[in-house]
C-alpha positions in Angstrom: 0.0 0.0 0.0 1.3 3.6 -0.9 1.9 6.1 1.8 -0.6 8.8 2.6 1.1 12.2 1.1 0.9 13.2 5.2 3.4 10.3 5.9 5.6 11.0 3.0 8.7 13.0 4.4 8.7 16.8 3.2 5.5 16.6 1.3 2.8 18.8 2.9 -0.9 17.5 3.2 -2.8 19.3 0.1 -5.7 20.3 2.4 -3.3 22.1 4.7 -1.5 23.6 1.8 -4.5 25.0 0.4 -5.6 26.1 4.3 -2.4 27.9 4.5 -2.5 30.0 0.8 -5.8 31.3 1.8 -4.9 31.9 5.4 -2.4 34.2 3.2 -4.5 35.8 1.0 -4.1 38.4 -1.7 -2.0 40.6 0.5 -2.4 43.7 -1.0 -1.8 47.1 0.8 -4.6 49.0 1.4 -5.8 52.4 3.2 -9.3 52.9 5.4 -10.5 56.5 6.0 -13.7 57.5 6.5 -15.5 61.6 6.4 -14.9 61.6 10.8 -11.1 60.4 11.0 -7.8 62.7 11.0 -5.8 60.3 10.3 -6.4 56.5 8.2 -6.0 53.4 8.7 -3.4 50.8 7.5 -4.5 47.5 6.3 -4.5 44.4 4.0 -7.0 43.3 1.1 -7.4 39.3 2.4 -9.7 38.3 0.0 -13.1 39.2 -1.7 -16.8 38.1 -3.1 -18.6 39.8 -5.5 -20.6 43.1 -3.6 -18.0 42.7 -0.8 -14.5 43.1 0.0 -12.5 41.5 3.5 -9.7 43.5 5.0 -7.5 42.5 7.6 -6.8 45.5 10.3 -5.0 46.2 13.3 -7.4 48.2 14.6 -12.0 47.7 14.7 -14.0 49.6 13.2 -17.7 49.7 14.3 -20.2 48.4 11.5 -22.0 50.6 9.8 -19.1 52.7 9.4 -19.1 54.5 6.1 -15.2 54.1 4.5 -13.0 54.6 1.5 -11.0 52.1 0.9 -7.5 53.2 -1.0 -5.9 50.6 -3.3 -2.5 52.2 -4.5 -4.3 55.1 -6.9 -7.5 53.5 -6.5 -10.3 54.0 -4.1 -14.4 52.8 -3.7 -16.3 53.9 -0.7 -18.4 51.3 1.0 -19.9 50.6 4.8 -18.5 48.3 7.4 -20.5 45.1 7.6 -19.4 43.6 10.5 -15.5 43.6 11.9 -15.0 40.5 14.0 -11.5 39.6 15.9 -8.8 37.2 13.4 -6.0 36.4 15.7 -4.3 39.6 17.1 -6.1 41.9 14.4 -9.3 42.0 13.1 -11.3 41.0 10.5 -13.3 43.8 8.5 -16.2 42.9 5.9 -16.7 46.0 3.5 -19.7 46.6 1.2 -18.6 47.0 -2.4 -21.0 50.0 -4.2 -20.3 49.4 -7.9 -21.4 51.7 -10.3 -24.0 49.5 -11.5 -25.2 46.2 -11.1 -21.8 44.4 -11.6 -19.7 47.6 -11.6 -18.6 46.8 -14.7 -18.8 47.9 -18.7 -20.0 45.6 -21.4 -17.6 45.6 -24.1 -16.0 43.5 -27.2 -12.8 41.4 -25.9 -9.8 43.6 -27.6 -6.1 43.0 -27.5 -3.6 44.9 -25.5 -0.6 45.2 -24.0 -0.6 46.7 -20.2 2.0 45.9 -17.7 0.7 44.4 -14.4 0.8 43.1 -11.4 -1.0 39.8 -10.1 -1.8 39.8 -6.0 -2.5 35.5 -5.3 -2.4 33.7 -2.4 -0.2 31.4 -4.2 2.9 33.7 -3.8 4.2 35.8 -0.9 4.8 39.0 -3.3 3.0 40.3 -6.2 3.4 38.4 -10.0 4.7 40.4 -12.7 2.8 40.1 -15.5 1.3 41.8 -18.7 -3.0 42.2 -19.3 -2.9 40.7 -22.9 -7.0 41.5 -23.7 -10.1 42.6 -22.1 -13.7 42.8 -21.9 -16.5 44.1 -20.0 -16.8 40.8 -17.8 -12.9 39.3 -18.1 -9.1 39.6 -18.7 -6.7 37.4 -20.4 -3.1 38.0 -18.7 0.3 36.4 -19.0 2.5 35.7 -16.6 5.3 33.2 -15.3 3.3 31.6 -12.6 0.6 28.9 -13.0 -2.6 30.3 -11.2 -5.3 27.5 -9.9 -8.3 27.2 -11.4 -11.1 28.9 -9.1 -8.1 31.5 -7.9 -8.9 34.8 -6.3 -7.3 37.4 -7.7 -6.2 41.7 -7.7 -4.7 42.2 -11.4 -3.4 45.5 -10.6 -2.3 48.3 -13.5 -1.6 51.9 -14.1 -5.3 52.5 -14.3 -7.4 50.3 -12.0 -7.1 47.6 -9.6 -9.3 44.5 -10.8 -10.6 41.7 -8.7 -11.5 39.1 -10.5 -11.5 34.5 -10.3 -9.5 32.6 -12.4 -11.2 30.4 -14.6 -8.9 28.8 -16.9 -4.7 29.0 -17.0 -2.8 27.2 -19.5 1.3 27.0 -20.5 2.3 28.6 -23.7 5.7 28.1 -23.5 8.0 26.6 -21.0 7.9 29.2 -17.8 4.7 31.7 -19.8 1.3 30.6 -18.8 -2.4 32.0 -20.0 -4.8 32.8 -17.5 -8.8 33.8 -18.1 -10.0 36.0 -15.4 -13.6 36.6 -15.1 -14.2 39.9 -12.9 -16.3 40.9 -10.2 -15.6 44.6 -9.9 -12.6 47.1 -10.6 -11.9 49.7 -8.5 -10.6 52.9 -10.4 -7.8 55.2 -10.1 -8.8 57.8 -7.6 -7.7 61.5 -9.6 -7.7 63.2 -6.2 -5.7 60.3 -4.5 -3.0 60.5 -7.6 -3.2 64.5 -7.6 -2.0 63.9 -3.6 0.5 61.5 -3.8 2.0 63.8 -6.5 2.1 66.9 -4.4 3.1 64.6 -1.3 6.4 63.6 -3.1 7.0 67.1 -4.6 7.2 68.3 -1.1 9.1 65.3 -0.2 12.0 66.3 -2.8 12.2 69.7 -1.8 12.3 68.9 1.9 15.3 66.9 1.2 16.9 69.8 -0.7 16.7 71.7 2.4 17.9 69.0 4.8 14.8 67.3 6.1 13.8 64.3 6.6 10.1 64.4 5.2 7.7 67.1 4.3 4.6 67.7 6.2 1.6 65.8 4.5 -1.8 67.0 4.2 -3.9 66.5 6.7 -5.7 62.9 6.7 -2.2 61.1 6.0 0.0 59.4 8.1 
């Protein structure tokens, strides 16, 4: 009789492999702030459904809460549905307001060419990879990583951030693989956000000109 993969030295279990990638999750950096606050807060996309996204926080936030959630350039305002303790942080359930019924834009698939990057729980740090063609519903990207079937996903690019499943990944060539994404929602770069950060790291230079450290950001940033 063969050995169970849990008795076979150095192999993990798959079910706790597949426990400990979404115990992971997409790990992307994210910012909460809401109308009230001075200052936001700090936290981690973990993973997402369609209508809502879950954060991971160090600090709770009472439900109900109305909150903009900043995703590099991007940002979407939803409430707080519940925030329940994870460990030694907490665990934050955000309504997703789309634009429309699936936030998204009907349109014909067309081919492009966009540098991105893919957030997975399959990998520690975010994939390079390039968004090869989209629609109003998907994305086909490349990239040197196979990604699992039923995958949960942030495609990140200059534009927008895009969550989306995987529903098909196949090799083209040794070390290039094909994935289909279908997408749930796209959150969209945030002018006012960009127009900051801009002015943040004009200041920045010119403090550093004058010998300090960091220039004073506008109020709301930490």
């Amino acid at each position: 009789m063969s050995p169970s993969p849990e008795k076979i030295e150095g192999q993990q279990p798959a079910g706790e492999q597949s426990t400990a990638e979404a115990a992971r999750g997409l790990q992307m950096q994210a910012r909460v702030t809401a109308p009230t606050w001075e200052i936001g807060l700090s936290g981690l996309v973990h993973d997402f459904t369609p209508g809502e996204v879950i954060l991971i926080l160090d600090d709770n936030i009472a439900a109900g809460t109305r909150v903009t959630i900043q995703i590099n350039m991007s940002s979407f305002v939803g409430d707080i549905l519940y925030c329940s303790p994870s460990g030694s942080r907490w665990e934050a359930h955000v309504s997703f307001d789309d634009v429309d019924a699936t936030g998204l834009r009907r349109t014909p698939r067309f081919p492009t060419n966009i540098p991105a990057r893919v957030f997975s729980n399959v990998s520690e740090v975010p994939l390079e990879g390039r968004i090869v063609d989209v629609s109003g519903e998907g994305l086909g990207i490349e990239l040197t990583v196979q990604l699992p079937k039923q995958n949960n996903i942030a495609v990140q690019s200059e534009e927008n951030t895009a969550l989306g499943v995987v529903r098909h990944c196949r090799e083209l060539s040794p070390g290039l693989y094909r994935a289909g994404v279908q997408l749930h929602h796209i959150v969209r770069k945030d002018p006012d956000l960009e127009k900051a950060s801009a002015e943040s790291g004009w200041m920045n230079k010119l403090g550093a000109r004058f010998g300090r450290k960091k220039a004073d950001r506008p109020k709301g940033w930490s």
